[in-house]
C-alpha positions as CSV (number, residue, x, y, z in Angstrom):
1,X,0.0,0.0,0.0
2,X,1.3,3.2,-1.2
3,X,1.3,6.2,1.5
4,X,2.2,9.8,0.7
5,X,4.5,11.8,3.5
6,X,4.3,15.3,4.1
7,X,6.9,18.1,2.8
8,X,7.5,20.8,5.0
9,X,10.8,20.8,4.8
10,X,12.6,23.9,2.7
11,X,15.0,21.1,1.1
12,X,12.6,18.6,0.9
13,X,10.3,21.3,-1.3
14,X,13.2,22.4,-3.3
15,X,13.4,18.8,-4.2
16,X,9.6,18.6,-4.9
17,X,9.6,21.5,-6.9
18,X,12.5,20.0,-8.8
19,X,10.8,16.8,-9.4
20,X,7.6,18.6,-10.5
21,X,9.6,20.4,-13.1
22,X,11.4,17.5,-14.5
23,X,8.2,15.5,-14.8
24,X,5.9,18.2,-16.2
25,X,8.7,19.4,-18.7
26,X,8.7,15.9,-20.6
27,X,4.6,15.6,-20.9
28,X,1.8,17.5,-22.5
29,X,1.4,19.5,-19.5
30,X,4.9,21.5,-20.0
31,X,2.5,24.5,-20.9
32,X,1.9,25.0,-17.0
33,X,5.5,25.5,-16.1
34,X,6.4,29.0,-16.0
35,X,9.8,30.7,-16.9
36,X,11.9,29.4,-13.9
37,X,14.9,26.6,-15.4
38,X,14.1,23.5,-13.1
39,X,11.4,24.6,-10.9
40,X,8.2,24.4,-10.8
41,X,5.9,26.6,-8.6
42,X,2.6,28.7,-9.1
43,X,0.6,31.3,-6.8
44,X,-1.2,28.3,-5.0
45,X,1.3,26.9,-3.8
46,X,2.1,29.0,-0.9
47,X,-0.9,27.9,0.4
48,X,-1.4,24.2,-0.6
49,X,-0.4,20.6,1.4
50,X,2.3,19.0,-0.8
51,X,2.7,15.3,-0.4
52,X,5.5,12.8,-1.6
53,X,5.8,9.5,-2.6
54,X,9.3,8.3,-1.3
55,X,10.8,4.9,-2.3
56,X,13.8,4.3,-1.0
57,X,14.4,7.6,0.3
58,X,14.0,8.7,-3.8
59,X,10.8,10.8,-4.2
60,X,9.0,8.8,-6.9
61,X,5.6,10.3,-6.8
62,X,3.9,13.8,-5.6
63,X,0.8,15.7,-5.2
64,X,-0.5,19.0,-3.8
65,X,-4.3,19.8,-2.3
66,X,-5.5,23.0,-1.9
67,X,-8.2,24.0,0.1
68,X,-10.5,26.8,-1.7
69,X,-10.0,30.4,0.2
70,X,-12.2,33.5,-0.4
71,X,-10.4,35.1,-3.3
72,X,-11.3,35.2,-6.8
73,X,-9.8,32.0,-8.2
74,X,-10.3,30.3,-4.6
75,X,-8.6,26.8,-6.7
76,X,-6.9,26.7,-9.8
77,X,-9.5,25.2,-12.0
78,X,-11.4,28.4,-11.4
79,X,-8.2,30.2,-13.2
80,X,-8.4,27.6,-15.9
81,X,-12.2,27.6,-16.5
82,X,-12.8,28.5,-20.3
83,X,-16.1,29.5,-20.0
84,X,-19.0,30.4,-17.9
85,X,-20.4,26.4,-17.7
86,X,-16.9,25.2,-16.6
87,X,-16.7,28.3,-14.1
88,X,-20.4,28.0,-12.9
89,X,-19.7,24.2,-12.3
90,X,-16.7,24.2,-9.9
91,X,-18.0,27.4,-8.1
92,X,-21.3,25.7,-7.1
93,X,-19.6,22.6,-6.1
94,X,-17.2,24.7,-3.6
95,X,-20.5,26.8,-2.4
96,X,-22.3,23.2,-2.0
97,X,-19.4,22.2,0.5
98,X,-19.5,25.5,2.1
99,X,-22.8,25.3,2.9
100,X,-23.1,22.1,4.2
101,X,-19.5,22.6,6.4
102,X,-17.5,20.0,4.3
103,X,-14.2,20.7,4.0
104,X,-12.9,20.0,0.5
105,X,-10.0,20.3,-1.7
106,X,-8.4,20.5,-5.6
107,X,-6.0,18.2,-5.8
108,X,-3.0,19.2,-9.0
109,X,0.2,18.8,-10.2
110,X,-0.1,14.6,-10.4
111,X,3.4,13.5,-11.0
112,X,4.4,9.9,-10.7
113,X,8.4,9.0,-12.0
114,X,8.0,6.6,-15.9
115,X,8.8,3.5,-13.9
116,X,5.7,3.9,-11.6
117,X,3.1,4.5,-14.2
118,X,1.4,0.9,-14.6
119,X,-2.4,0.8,-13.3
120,X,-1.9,-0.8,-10.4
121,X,0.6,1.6,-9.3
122,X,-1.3,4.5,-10.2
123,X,-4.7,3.4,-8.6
124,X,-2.8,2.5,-5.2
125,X,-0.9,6.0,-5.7
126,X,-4.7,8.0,-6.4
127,X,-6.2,6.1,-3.3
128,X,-3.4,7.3,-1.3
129,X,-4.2,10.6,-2.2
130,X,-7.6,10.2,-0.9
131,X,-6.0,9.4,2.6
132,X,-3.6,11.6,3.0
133,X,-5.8,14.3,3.5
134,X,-8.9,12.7,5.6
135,X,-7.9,12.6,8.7
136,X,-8.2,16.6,8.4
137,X,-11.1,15.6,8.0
138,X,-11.9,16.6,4.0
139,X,-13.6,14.5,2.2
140,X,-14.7,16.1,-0.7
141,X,-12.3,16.8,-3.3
142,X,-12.2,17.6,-7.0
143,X,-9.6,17.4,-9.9
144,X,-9.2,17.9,-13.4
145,X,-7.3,15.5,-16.0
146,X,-6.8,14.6,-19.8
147,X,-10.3,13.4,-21.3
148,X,-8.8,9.9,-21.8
149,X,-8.0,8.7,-18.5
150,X,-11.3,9.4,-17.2
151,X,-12.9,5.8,-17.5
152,X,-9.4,5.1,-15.3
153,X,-11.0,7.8,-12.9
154,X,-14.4,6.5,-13.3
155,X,-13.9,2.9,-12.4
156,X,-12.2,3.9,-9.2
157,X,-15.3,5.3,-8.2
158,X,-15.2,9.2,-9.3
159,X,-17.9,11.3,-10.8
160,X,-17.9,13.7,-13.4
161,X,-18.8,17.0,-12.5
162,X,-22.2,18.1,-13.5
163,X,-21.0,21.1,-16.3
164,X,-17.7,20.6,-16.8
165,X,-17.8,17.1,-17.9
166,X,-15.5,18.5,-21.0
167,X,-14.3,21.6,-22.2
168,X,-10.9,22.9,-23.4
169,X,-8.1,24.8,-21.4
170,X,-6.9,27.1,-24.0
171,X,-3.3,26.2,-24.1
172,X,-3.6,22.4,-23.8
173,X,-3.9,20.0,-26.6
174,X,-6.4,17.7,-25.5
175,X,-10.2,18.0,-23.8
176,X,-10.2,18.1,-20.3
177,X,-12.3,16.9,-17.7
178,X,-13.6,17.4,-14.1
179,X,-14.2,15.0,-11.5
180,X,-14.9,14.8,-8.1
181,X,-15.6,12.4,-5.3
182,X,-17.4,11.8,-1.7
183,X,-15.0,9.8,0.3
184,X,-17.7,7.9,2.4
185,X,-18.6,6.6,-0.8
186,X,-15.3,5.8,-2.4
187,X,-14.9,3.6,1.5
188,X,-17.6,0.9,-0.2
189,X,-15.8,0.0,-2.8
190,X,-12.0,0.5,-1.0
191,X,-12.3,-0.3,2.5
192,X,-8.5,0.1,2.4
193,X,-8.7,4.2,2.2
194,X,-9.3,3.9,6.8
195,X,-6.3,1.5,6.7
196,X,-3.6,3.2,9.3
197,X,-5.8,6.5,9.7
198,X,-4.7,8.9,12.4
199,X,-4.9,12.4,13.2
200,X,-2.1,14.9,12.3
201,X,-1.3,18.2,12.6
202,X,-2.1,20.4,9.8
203,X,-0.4,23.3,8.6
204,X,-2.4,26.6,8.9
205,X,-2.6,29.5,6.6
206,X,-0.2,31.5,8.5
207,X,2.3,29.1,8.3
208,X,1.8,27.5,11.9
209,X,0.5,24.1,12.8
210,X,-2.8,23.5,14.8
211,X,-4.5,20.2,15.3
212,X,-6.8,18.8,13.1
């Protein structure tokens, strides 16, 4: 069972950022880096959780979540949105959550190293995901990805967003879609997502740690 660690560390980030770049440069999604050589890091990610996949020591894998705020792109699909149908769709679903006090998150910047992209290994690596960040107790979540791998997405248990089920990023070459998921659901079909749960501390807005 894959589990995701934590990266507070300045190093350890450095490193993440690093291995964000290198993976990102050599796909279809190089059009997100920006002009930094080597390093890869946007606006949201001063204020996002930013998990690793270590395997022997070597971070293979890595993830950020971030938790929508009050501003005007409160998550990054909001930026992307190409339209009013896309933008209408994710803004309802984050005032759905608000409204019924569920914490939720967009989960970005997907990067697993080329020899840990078989199924298996990606399903095990997404379901970790889905752990990491519940015993903060969020378990709501969205994310957007390349038209094709949705069936992948959608036989782990996901849903399409209602509106955004495809539409274009300007600057991509392929459809995208959004999807989301309810993590007491997902629990039926992968009893394995309570496996080892425990309470951390998370990291607040300012920078300091308070309990979950």
């Amino acid at each position: 069972m894959i589990s995701l660690t934590a990266i507070t560390d300045p190093i350890k980030l450095d490193e993440y950022h690093q291995f964000r770049h290198r993976i990102y440069s050599d796909s279809r999604q190089k059009c997100f880096l920006g002009s930094r050589t080597g390093f890869d890091k946007d606006a949201y990610d001063d204020r996002a959780m930013h998990y690793g996949w270590y395997v022997n020591g070597s971070l293979s894998g890595c993830i950020r979540f971030i938790e929508p705020n009050e501003s005007a792109h409160p998550v990054p699909m909001v930026a992307l949105a190409p339209d009013t149908l896309v933008l209408t769709a994710v803004n309802r679903y984050i005032t759905e959550r608000r409204s019924r006090n569920e914490r939720m998150v967009e989960a970005s910047r997907f990067c697993l190293s080329p020899e840990h992209r078989g199924s298996r290994t990606a399903r095990e690596f997404v379901l970790a995901m889905l752990r990491a960040v519940h015993p903060f107790g969020i378990e709501h979540g969205l994310f957007d990805c390349d038209e094709k791998h949705a069936p992948f997405y959608r036989a782990l248990g996901f849903d399409l967003l209602a509106g955004a089920e495809r539409w274009q990023v300007p600057f991509l070459d392929y459809p995208s879609v959004a999807l989301h998921y309810d993590f007491r659901r997902m629990i039926a079909s992968h009893p394995s997502l309570l496996a080892g749960q425990r309470v951390p501390q998370q990291v607040s807005q300012d920078g300091g740690k308070k309990a979950a």
